[in-house]
Structures are given as structure tokens and as C-alpha cells.
Residue frames relative to the residue before (quaternion, step in Angstrom):
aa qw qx qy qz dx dy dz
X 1.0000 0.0000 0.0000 0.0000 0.00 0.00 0.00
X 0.2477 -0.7048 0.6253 0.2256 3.76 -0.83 1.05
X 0.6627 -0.5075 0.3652 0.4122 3.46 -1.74 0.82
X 0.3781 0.7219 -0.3871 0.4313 3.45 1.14 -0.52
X 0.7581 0.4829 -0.1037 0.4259 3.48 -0.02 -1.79
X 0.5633 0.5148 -0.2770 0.5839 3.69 1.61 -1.32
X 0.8017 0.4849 -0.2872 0.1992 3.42 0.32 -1.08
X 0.6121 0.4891 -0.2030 0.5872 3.16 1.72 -0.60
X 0.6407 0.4270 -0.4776 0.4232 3.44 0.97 0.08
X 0.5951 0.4787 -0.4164 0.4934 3.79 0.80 -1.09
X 0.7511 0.5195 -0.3440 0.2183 3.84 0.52 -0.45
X 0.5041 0.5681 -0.3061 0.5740 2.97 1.97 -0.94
X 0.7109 0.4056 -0.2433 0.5204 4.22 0.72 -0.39
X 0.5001 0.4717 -0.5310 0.4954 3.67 0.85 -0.18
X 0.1962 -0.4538 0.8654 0.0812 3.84 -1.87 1.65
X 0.5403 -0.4495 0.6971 0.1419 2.81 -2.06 0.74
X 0.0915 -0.7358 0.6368 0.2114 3.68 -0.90 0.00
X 0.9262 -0.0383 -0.1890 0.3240 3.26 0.91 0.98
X 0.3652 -0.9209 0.1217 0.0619 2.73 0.70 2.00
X 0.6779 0.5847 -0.2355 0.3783 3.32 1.66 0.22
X 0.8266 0.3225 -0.2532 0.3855 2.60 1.91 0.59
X 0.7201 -0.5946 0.0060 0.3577 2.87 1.44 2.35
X 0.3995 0.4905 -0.6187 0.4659 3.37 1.04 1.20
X 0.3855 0.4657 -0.6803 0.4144 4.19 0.18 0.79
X 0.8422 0.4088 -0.1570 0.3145 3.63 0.96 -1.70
X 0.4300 0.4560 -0.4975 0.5996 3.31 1.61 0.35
X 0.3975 0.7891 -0.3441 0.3178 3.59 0.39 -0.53
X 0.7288 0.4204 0.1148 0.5282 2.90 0.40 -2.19
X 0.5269 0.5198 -0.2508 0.6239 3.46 1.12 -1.12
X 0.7402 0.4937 -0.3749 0.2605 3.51 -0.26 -1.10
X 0.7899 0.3182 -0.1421 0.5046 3.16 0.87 -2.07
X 0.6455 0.3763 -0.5157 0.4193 4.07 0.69 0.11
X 0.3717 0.5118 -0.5670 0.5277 3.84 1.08 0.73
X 0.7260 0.3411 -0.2829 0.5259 3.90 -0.28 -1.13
X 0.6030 0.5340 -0.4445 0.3921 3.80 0.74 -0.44
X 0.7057 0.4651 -0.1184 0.5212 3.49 0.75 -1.57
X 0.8224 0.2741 -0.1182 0.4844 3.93 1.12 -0.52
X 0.4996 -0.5655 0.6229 0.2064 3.76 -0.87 0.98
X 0.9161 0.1726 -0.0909 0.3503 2.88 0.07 -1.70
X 0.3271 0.8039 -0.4770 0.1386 3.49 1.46 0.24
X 0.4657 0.6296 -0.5042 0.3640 4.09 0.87 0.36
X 0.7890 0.3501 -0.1737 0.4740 3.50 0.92 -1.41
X 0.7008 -0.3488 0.4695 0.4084 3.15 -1.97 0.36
X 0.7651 0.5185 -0.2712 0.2686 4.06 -0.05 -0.40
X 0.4513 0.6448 -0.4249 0.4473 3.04 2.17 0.27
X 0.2256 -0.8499 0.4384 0.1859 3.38 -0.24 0.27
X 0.4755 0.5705 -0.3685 0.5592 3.47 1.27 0.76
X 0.6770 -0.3154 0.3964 0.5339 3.58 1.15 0.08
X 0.1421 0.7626 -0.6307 0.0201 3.84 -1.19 0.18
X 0.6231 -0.5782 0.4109 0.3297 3.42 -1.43 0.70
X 0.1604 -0.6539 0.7387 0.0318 3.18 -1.74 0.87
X 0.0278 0.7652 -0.6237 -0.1572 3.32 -1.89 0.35
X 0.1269 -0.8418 0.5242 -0.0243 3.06 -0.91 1.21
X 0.1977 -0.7253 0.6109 0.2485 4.11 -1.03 0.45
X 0.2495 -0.5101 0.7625 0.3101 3.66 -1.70 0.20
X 0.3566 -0.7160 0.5969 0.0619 3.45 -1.42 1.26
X 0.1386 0.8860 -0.4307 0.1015 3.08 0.24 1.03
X 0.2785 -0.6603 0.6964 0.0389 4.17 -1.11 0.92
X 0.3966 -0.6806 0.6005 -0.1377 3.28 -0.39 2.03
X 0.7687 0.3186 -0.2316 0.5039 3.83 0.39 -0.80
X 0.6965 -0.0416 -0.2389 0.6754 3.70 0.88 0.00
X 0.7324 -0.5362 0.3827 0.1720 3.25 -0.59 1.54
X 0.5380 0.6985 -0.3291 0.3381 3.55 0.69 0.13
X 0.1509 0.7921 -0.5872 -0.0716 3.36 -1.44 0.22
X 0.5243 -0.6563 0.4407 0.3165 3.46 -1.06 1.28
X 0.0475 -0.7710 0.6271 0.1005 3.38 -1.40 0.47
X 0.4441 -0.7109 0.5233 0.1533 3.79 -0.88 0.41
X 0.2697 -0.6630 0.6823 0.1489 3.66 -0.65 0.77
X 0.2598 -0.7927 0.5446 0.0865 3.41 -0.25 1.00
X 0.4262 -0.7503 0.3839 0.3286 3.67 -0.26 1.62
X 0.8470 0.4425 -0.2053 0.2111 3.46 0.87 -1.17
X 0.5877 0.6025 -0.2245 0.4911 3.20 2.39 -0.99
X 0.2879 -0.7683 0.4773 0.3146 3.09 1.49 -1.25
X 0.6913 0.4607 -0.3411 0.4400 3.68 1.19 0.78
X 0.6251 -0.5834 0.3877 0.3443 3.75 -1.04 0.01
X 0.2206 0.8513 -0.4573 0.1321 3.52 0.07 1.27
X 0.5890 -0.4387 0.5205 0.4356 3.46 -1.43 0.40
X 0.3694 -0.7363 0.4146 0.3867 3.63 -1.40 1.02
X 0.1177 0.7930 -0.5947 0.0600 2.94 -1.17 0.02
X 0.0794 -0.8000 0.5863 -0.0992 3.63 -1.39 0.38
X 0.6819 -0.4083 0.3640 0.4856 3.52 -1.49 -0.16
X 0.5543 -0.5545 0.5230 0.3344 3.31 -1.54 -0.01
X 0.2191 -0.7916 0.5671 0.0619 4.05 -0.68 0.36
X 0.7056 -0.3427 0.4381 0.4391 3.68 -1.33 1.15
X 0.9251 0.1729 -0.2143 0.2616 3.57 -0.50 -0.79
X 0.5058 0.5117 -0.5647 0.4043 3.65 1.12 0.38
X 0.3554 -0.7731 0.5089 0.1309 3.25 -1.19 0.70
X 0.7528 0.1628 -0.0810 0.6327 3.43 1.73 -0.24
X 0.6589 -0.4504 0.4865 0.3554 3.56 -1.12 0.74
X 0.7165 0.4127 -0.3385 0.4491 3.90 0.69 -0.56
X 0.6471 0.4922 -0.2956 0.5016 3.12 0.98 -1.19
X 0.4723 0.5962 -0.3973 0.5135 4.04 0.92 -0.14
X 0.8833 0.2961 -0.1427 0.3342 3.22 -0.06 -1.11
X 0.5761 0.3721 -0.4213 0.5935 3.58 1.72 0.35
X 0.3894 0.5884 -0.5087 0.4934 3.32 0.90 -0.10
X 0.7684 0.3810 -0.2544 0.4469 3.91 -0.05 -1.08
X 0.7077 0.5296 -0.2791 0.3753 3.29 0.91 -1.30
X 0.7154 0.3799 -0.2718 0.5197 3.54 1.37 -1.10
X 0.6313 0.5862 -0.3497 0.3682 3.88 0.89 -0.11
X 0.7977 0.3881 -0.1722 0.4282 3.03 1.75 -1.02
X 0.6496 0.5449 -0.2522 0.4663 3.39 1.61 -0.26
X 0.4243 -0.7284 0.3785 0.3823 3.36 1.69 -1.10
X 0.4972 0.7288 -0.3504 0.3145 3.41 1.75 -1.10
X 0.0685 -0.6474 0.7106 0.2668 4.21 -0.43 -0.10
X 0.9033 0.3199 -0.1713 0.2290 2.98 -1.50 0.13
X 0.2665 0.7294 -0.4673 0.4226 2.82 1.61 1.52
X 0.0852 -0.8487 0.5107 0.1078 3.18 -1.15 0.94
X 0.5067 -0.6722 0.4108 0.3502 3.65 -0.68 0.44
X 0.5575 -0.4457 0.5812 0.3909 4.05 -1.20 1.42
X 0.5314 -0.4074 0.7261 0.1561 3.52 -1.97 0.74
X 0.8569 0.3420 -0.2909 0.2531 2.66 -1.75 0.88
X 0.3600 -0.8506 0.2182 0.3151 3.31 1.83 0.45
X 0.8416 -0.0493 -0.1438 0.5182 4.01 -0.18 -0.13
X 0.2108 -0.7054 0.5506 0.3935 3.64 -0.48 0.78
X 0.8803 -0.1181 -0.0202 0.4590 3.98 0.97 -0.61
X 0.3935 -0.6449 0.5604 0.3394 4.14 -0.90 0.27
X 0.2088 0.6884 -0.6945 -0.0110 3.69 -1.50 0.71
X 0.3482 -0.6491 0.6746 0.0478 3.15 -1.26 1.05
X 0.1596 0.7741 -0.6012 0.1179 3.55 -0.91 1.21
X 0.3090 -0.8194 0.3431 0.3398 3.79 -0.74 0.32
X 0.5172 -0.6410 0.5189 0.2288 3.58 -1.15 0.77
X 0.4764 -0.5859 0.5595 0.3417 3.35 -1.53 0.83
X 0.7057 -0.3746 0.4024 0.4469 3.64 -1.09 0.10
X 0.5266 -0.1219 -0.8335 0.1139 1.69 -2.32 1.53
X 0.7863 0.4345 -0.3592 0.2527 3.20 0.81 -0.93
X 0.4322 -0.6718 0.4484 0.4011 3.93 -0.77 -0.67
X 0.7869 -0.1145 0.1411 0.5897 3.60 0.02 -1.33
X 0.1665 -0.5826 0.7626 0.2264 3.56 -1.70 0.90
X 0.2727 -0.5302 0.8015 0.0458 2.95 -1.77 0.84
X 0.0811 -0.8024 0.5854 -0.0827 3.36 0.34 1.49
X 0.1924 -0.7373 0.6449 0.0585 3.66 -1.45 1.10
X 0.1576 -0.7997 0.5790 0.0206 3.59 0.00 1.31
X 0.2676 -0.5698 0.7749 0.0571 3.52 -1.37 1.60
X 0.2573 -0.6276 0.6623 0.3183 3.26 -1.36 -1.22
X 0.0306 -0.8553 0.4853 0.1787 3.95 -0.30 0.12
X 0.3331 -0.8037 0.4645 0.1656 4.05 -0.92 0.62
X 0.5662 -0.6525 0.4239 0.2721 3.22 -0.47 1.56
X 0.3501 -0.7035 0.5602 0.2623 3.63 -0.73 0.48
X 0.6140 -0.5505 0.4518 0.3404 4.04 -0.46 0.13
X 0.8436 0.2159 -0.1428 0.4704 3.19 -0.05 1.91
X 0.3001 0.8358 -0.3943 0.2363 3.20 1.78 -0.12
X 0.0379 0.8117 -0.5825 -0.0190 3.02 -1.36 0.75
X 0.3172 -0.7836 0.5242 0.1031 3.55 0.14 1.91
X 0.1248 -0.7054 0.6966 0.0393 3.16 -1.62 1.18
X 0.5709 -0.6277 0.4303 0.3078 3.62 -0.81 0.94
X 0.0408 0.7077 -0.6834 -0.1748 3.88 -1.07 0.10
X 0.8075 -0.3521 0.2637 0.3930 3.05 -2.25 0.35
X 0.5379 0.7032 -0.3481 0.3082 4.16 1.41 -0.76
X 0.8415 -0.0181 0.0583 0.5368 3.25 1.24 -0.83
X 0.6412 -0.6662 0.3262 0.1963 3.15 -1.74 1.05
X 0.7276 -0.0084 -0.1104 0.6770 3.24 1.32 0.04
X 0.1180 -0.7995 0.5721 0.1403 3.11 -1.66 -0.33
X 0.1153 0.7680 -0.6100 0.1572 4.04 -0.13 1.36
X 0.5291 -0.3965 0.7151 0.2270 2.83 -2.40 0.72
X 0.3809 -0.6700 0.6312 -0.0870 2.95 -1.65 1.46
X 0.2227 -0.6639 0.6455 0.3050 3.95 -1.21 0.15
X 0.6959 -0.3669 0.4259 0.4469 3.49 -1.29 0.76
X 0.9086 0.0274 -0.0849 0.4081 3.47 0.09 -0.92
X 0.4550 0.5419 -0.5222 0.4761 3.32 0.88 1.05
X 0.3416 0.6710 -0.4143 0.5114 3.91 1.38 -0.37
X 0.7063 0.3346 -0.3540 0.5137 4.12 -0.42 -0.96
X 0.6459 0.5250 -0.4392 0.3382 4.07 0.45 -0.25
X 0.7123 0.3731 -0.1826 0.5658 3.46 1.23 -0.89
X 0.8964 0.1737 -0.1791 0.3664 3.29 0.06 -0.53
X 0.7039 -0.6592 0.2193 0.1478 2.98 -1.33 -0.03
X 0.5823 -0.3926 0.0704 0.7084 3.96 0.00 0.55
X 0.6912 0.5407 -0.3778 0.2952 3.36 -0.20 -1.63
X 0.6736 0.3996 -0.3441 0.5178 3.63 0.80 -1.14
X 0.6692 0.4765 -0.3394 0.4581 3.80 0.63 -0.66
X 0.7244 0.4507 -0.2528 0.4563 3.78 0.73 0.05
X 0.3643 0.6144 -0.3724 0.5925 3.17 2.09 -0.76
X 0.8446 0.4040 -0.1555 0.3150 3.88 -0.18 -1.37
X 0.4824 0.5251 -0.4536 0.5346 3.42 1.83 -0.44
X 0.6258 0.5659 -0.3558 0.4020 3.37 0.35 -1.92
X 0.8272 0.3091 -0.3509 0.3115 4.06 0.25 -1.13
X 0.5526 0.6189 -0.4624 0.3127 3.41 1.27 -0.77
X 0.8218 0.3402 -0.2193 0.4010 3.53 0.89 -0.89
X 0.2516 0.5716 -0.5612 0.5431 3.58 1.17 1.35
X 0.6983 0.6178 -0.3027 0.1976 3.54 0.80 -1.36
């Protein structure tokens, strides 16, 4: 099975958990993109291409790590492009989550996307059609910065909506109430 082939299944099985606020129509959006595009996984599609990304998040002290993104310059959940060797949208987004946070022994929330956001990219690229997991700090984490971003800090549940942005602030609603 190509990540492709993964991606259109986990999408065709992702329920919204709350259909009024247009993740049926990113949905739909998503899989008539991978429908209409071979290459609609990698950075070289030029119509936009899938990303997966996790919010790292520590349930027992209410927290969740965010990333200053070196190039956007904002606090985001990690995440990134997809790569030859991930074989699954999940396996993508701990890939990013464990490359970009440092943490080992993250594991991804059950129950497969917590949400879908579509956002546009400065040049070369156009649009991520980002697939949002969520991932759970293991007891004791200790985040190590990479070359992706300019910093890296634990957040309070409600100190998170100051820094970042909706999408990340809905990411963290959508996971708290998986929890």
C-alpha cells in the first residue's frame, strides 16, 4: 500500500465530531485533491499537497509544547511534509512530532485524526492540506530544539490561545475533548 493509498483510506474513515465547522468539507476537499493528484502527498504537487502534523501534548500538567517555526515565525503544532519512507499518515506525523520536539517515546491519541486544516504556503509551495493527529508526552519529557525552529516551550491549556493561532487553538480544543 503507497502512503497515497493510506491517505485516502484514513480520510475516507475520519467522522468529524462536529460537522459545522467544515472538516466534512475539507474532508471532501482532501480526498478529491489525492483523487485528482498522484502526486498530491509530496511537496512537488503544485496544487497544494498533504502534510502531517501532531500537537504534543502532557495531559497531567495541562500543557502543550509549541514550536516557533524558524521560517513562518509563529507557534505551531509540529509538523511537516510527508517523506519516501513514511508509510502512513500516522507514521508522518510522529516522525515530525519526534524530530521536531526531540521527546522519544511519543505516542499518537487513538482514534486517528483529532482534525484537517488547509492553509496557504509562501512560495514554492501553495496549499498544505494539513492532517492533524495529536501526540502524548510520555512522563518526564525532555524537548530538544531542532534546526526547524527558533525556540521551543510548554504552554498552559489556557495560556496556548495567546500565542498561537486559531487552527492551533482548535487543534487543542478538538484534542482536549478526545481526552
Amino acid at each position: 500500500m503507497t502512503l497515497h493509498d493510506d491517505a485516502t483510506l484514513v480520510l475516507k474513515a475520519y467522522v468529524p465530531e462536529d460537522e459545522a465547522d467544515g472538516q466534512a468539507e475539507l474532508r471532501r476537499g482532501y480526498l478529491d485533491h489525492l483523487a485528482q493528484h498522484d502526486d498530491g502527498m509530496w511537496k512537488a504537487c503544485g496544487a497544494g499537497h498533504l502534510t502531517a502534523s501532531a500537537l504534543v501534548i502532557d495531559p497531567e500538567r495541562g500543557k502543550v509544547l509549541l514550536t516557533l517555526h524558524r521560517k513562518l515565525r509563529v507557534w505551531l503544532q509540529m509538523g511537516g511534509h510527508c517523506e519516501e519512507q513514511d508509510a502512513t499518515l500516522e507514521a508522518a506525523a510522529l516522525r515530525e512530532a519526534t524530530e521536531e520536539s526531540g521527546i522519544t517515546g511519543l505516542t499518537l491519541l487513538p482514534g486517528g485524526p483529532v482534525r484537517l486544516d488547509r492553509h496557504p504556503i509562501p512560495s514554492p509551495c501553495t496549499w498544505h492540506l494539513d492532517v492533524q493527529y495529536a501526540a502524548l508526552a510520555p512522563p518526564g519529557a525532555a524537548e530538544r530544539i531542532s534546526e526547524e525552529s527558533l525556540e521551543l516551550r510548554w504552554f498552559g491549556y489556557a495560556d496556548a490561545p495567546g500565542v498561537a493561532d486559531a487552527s492551533v487553538v482548535r487543534l487543542l480544543e478538538a484534542t482536549r475533548s478526545r481526552l
